[in-house]
ChimeraX commands (.cxc) that place a marker at each C-alpha (Angstrom):
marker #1 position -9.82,19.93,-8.35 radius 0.5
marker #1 position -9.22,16.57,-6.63 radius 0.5
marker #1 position -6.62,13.80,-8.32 radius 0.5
marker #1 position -9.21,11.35,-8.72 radius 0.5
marker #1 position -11.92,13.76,-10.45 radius 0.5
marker #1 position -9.51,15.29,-12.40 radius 0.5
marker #1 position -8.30,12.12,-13.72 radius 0.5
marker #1 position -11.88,11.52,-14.67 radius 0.5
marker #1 position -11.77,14.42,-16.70 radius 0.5
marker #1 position -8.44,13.43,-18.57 radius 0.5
marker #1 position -10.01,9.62,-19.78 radius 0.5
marker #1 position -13.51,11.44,-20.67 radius 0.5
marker #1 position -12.27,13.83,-22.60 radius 0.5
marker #1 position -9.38,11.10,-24.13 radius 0.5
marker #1 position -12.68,8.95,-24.89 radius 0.5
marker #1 position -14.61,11.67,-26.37 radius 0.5
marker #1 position -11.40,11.88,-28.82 radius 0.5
marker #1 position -10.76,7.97,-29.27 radius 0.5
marker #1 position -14.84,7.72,-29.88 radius 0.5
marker #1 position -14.95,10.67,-31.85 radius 0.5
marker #1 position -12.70,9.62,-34.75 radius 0.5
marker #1 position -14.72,6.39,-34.73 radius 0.5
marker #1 position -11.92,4.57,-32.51 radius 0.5
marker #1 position -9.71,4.62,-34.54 radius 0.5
marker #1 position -5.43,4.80,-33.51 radius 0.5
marker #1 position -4.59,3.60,-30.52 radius 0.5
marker #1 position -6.46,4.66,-27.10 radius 0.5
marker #1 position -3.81,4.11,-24.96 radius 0.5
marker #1 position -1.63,7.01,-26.91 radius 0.5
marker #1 position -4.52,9.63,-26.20 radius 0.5
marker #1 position -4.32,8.71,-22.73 radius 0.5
marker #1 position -0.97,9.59,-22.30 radius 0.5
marker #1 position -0.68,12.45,-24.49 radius 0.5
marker #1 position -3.54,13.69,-22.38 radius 0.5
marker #1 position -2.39,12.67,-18.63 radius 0.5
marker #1 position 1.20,14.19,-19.71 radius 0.5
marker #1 position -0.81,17.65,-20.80 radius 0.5
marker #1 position -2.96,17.88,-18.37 radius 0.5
marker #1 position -2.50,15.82,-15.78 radius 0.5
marker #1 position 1.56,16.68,-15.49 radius 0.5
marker #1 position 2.36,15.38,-11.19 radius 0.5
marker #1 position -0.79,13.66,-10.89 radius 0.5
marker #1 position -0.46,11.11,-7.32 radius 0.5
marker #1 position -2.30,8.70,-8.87 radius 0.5
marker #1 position -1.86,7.94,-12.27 radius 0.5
marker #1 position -2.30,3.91,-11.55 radius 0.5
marker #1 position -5.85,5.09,-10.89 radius 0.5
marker #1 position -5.66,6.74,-14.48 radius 0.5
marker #1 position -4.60,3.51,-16.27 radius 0.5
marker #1 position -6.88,1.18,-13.94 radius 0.5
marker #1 position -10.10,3.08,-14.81 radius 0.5
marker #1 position -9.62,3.18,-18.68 radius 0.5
marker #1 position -8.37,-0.54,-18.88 radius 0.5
marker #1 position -11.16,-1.84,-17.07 radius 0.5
marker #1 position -13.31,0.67,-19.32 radius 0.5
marker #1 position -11.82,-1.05,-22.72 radius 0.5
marker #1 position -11.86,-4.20,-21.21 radius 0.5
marker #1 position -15.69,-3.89,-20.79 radius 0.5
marker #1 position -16.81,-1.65,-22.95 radius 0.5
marker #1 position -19.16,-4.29,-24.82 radius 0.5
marker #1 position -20.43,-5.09,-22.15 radius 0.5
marker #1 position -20.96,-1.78,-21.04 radius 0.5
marker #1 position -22.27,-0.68,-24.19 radius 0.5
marker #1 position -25.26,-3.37,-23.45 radius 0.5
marker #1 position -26.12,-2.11,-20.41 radius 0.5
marker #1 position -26.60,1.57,-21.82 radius 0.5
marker #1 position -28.77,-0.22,-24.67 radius 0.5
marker #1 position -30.89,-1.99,-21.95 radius 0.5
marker #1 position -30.70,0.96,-19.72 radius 0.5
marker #1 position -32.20,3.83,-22.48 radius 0.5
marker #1 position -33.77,1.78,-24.75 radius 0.5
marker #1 position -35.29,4.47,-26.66 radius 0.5
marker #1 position -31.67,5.54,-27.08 radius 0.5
marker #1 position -29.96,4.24,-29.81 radius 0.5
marker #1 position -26.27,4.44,-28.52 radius 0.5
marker #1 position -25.44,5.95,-31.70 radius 0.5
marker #1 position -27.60,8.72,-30.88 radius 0.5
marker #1 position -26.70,9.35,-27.65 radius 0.5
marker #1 position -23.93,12.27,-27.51 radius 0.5
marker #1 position -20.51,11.42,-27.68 radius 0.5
marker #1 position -19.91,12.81,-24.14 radius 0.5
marker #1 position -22.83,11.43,-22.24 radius 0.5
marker #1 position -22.12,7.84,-24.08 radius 0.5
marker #1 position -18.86,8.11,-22.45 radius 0.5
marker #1 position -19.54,9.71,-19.29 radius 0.5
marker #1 position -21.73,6.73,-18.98 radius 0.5
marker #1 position -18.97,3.93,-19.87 radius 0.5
marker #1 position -17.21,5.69,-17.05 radius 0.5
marker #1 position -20.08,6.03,-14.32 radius 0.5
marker #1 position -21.13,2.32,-15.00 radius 0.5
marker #1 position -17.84,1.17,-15.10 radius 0.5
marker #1 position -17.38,2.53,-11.69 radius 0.5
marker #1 position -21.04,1.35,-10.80 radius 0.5
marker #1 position -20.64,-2.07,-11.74 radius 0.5
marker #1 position -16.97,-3.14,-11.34 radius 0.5
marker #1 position -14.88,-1.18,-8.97 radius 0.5
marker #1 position -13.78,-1.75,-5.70 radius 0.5
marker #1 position -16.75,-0.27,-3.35 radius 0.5
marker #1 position -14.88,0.31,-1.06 radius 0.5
marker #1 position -12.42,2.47,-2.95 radius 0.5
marker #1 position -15.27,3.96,-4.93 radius 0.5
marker #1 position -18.81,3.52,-3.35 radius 0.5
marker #1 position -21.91,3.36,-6.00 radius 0.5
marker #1 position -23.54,6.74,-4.93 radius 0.5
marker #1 position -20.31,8.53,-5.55 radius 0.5
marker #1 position -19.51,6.44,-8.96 radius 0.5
marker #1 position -22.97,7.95,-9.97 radius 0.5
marker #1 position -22.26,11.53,-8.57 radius 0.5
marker #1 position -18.97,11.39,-10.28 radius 0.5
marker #1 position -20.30,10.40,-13.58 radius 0.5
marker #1 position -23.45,13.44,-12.92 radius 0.5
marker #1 position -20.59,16.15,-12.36 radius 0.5
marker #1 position -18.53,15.17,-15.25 radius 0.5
marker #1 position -22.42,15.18,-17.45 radius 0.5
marker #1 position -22.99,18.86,-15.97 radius 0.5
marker #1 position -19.47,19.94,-16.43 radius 0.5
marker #1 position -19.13,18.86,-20.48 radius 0.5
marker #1 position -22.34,18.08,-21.52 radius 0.5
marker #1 position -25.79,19.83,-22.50 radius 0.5
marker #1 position -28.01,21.33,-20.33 radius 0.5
marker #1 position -29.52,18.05,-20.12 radius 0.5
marker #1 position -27.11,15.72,-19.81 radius 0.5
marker #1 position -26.99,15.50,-15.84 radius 0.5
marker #1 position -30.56,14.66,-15.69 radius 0.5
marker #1 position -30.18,12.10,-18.32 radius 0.5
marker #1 position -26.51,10.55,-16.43 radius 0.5
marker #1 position -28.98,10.62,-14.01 radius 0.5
marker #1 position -31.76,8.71,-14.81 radius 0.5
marker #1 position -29.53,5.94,-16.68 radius 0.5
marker #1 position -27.19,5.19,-13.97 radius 0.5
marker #1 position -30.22,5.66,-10.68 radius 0.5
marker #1 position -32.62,2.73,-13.54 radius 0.5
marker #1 position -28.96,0.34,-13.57 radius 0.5
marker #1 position -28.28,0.99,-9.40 radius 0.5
marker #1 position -31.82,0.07,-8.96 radius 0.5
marker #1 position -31.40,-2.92,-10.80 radius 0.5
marker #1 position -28.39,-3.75,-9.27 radius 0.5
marker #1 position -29.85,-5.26,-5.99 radius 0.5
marker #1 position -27.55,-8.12,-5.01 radius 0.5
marker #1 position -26.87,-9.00,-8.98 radius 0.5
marker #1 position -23.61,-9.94,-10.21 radius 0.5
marker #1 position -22.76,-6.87,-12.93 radius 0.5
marker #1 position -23.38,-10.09,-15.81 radius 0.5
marker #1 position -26.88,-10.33,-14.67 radius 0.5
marker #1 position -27.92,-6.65,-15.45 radius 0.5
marker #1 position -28.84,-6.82,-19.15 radius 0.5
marker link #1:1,2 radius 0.2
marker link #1:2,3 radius 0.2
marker link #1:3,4 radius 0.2
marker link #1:4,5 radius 0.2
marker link #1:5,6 radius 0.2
marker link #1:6,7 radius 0.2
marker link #1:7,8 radius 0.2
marker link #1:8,9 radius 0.2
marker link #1:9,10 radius 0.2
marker link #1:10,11 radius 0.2
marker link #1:11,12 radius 0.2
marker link #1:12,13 radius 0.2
marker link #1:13,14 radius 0.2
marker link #1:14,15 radius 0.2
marker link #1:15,16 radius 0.2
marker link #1:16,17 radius 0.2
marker link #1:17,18 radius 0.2
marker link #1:18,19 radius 0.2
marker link #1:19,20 radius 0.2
marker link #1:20,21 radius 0.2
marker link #1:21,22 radius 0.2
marker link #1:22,23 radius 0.2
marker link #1:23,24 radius 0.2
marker link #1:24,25 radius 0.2
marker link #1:25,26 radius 0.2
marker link #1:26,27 radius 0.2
marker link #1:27,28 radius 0.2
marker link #1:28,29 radius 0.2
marker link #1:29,30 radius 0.2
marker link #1:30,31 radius 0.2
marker link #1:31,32 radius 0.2
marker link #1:32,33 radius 0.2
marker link #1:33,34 radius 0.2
marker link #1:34,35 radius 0.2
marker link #1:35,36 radius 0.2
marker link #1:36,37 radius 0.2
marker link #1:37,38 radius 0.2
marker link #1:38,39 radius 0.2
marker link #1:39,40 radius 0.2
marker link #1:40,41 radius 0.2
marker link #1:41,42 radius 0.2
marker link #1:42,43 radius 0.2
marker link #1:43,44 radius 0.2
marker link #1:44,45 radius 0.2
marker link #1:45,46 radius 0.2
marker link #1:46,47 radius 0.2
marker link #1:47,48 radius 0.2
marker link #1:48,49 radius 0.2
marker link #1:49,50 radius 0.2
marker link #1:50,51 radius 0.2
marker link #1:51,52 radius 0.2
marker link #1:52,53 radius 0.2
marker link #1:53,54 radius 0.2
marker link #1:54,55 radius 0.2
marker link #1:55,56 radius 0.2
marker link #1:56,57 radius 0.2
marker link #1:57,58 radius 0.2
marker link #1:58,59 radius 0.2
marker link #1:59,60 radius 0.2
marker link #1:60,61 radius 0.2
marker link #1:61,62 radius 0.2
marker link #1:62,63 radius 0.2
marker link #1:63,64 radius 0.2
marker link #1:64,65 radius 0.2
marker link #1:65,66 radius 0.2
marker link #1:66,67 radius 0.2
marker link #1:67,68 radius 0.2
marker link #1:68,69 radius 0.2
marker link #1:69,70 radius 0.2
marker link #1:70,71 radius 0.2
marker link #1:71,72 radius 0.2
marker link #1:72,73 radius 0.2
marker link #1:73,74 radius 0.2
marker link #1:74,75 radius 0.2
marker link #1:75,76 radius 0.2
marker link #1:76,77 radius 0.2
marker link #1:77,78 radius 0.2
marker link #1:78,79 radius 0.2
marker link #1:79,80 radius 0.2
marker link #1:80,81 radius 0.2
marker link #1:81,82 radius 0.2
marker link #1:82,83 radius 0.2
marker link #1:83,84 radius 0.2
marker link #1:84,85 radius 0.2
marker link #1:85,86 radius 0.2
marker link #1:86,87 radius 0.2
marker link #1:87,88 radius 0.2
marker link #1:88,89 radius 0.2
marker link #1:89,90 radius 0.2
marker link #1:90,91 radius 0.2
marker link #1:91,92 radius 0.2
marker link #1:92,93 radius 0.2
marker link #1:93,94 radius 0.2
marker link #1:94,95 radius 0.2
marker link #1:95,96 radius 0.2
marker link #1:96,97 radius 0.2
marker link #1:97,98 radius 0.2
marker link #1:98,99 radius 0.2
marker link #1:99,100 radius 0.2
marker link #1:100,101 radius 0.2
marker link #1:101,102 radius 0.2
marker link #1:102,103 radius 0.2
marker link #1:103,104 radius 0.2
marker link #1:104,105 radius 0.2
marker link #1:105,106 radius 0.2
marker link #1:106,107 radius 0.2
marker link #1:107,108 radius 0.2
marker link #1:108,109 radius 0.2
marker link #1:109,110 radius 0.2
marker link #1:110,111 radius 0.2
marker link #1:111,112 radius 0.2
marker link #1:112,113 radius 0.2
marker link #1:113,114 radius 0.2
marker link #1:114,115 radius 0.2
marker link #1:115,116 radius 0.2
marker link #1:116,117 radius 0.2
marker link #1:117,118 radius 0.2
marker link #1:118,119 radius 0.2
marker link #1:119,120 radius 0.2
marker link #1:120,121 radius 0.2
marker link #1:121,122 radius 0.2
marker link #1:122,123 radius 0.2
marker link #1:123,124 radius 0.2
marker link #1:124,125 radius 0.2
marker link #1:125,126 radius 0.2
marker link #1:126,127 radius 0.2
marker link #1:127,128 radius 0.2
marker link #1:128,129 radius 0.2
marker link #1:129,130 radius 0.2
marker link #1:130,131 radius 0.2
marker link #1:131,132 radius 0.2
marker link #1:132,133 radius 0.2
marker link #1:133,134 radius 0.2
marker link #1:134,135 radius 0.2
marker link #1:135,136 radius 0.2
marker link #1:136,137 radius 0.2
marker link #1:137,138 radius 0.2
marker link #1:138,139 radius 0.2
marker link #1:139,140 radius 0.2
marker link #1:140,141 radius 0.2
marker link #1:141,142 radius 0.2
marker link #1:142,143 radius 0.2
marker link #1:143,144 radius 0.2
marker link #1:144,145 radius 0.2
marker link #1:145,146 radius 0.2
view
């Protein structure tokens, strides 16, 4: 499994924890309890912290965009893994460096994790909400897609 996707896997599945018991304790301890367990000689842990602090740092905002994205979602509805499977993809989407991370493989990213530990329809769903907020996208600053 590549460093970067397998890193991916280590903050979804620390997010499915953090968001699971209601966010409660600190997220930053799940993180590292989970990159030292399963991530042990990862080359890129910087990546690790970068991604989930620029998560948490938008995750409002994120949040919003989901909202406005699947409106006939309520985000408290949506499962627990493709809510955060999309705080990932759309962080990725929306904020990282395209160069480092281009949009169509933030979005295939975010599709493979859906497929991987979601439901049978997850994927299609990752799908649809992240293709609706690329479309969107255009030229737009990530503060103008609401």
């Amino acid at each position: 499994m590549a460093t970067r996707h397998l890193i991916r896997s280590i903050i979804l599945q620390s997010l499915y924890e953090w968001d699971f018991y209601k966010q409660q304790g600190k997220l930053t301890d799940v993180i590292e309890r989970n990159l030292n367990e399963f991530g042990a000689g990862i080359d890129e842990p910087e990546f690790a912290w970068k991604l989930i602090n620029g998560i948490i740092s938008h995750l409002k905002e994120l949040d919003e965009i989901i909202k406005q994205a699947a409106p006939q979602w309520p985000i408290e509805q949506i499962p627990i893994i493709d809510r955060n499977v999309l705080r990932i993809g759309l962080y990725e989407l929306l904020h990282a460096d395209h160069n480092e991370i281009p949009e169509k493989v933030a979005i295939n990213e975010a599709i493979e994790l859906a497929k991987n530990f979601g439901g049978p329809n997850s994927g299609k769903f990752i799908n649809g909400v992240l293709g609706t907020v690329y479309k969107e996208m255009g030229n737009k600053a990530p503060e103008e897609i609401k």
